[in-house]
C-alpha angles and dihedrals in degrees: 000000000000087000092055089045092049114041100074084062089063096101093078113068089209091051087046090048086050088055086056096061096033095064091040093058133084114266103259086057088042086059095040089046086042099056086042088055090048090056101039086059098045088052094046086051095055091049091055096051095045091058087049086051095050094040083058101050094042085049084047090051098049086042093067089035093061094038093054093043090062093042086057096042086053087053098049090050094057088048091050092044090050090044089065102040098050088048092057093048086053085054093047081048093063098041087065092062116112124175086268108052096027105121085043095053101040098048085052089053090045091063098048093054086047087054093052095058095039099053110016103035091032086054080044102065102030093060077051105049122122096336121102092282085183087075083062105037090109090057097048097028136012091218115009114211123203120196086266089083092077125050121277090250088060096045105104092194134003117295123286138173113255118232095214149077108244081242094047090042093051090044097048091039089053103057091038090059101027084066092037091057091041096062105037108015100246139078131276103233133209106268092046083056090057103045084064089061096044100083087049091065128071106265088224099062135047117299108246104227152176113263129221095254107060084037094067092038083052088055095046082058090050081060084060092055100041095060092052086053087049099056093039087058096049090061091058091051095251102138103155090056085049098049091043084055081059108059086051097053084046097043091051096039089061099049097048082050086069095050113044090065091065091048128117103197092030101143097104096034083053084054104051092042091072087048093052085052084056095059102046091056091052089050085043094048100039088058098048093049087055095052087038086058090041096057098044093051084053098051092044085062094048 
């Protein structure tokens, strides 16, 4: 019958060690090193389930937070995707003005960029706001940029993580200044562009906004627009409109010529310079055919 009480505790060499002497000692020590046995095992029993217990919980716990960090990154990636796709329909917007419907197009225009920062940027940074934005980086940017991309002299403030994709921040620059140009004649600048964003955030912790650098891609995209308006214009006969489209371009394309050599991560800007170059010679060129053609009806009548 000992034999038959002590042999399940055999998977343990101290317990089997314990047998040993347990078997080699008078009665009344078998029973006192029997009843300690008894214990040793049943302790060793609890500890063992109260490891299990706290392996569980902290599993349990890593398990919601990563449930709710892909919820959240599922969430962020309809907000980005929304972000782009209603900036491109404000620029759409705007390429529909024409000298007669002008005021009516732009303040459209106007609303829908209002709604975009109401509803999607506003969903944006608030999903943002104040976690570790970095773990979802992949599902709002395929390569987040901070200032610290440009050189200190460039950073107009101190550096700060951008909430957007580059493709979701031009797109997004672009129809915020291409409306902006449209109504009064001159650029929306950066810090115009984050003052906007500044009532979205909570006022305790630090502002999300947009950095130097996708501000100034997101203006070498504007170039690409403006052309398309100025030679949209120049269909109509409005040549004064389309030279005035011009300057800017100009204007934009040689400060930014100024600026690309100092920066660090420069490869796309380099790129959509010479596109930029690009659009300034078919605005160029457009207006100068058409007062080429002018000239020459003109001069068939004489």
């Amino acid at each position: 019958m000992r034999r038959v009480l002590v042999e399940p505790m055999l998977s343990c060499p101290a317990l089997r060690l314990q047998r040993i002497f347990l078997l080699m000692a008078s009665k009344p020590q078998r029973l006192h090193q029997w009843s300690t046995l008894q214990s040793s095992a049943k302790r060793a029993r609890a500890m063992a389930t109260e490891a299990e217990s706290s392996l569980k919980d902290a599993f349990g716990k890593y398990a919601d937070y990563l449930n709710n960090l892909n919820d959240k990154r599922e969430r962020v990636v309809k907000a980005s995707r929304d972000i782009t796709m209603s900036s491109k329909k404000v620029i759409f917007q705007v390429h529909r003005m024409s000298k007669y419907n002008k005021e009516e197009v732009l303040e459209k225009a106007e609303k829908d960029l209002a709604a975009v920062t109401n509803q999607y940027v506003s969903r944006l940074v608030k999903e943002l706001q104040g976690s570790d934005f970095w773990k979802l980086r992949r599902a709002y940017s395929p390569g987040v940029v901070t200032q610290s991309s440009l050189p200190f002299a460039l950073c107009m403030r101190k550096s700060l993580p951008t909430i957007f994709s580059r493709l979701q921040v031009q797109e997004y620059v672009e129809a915020a200044t291409l409306c902006k140009f449209c109504k009064t004649g001159t650029l929306l600048n950066l810090d115009e562009m984050n003052a906007t964003l500044f009532p979205l955030s909570d006022p305790s912790q630090e502002p999300l906004q947009i950095n130097v650098l996708d501000y100034l891609l997101g203006l070498a995209d504007l170039t690409g627009e403006l052309m398309r308006l100025a030679i949209g214009r120049i269909s109509d006969g409005e040549l004064e409109y389309a030279e005035k489209i011009c300057k800017f371009v100009r204007e934009i394309h040689r400060k930014l010529t100024l600026v690309v050599p100092l920066m660090d991560d420069s490869d796309d800007m380099k790129k959509k310079m010479d596109t930029m170059l690009q659009s300034v010679m078919k605005i160029e060129n457009s207006n100068a055919l058409l007062c080429l053609t002018v000239g020459c009806m003109l001069l068939s009548f004489t």
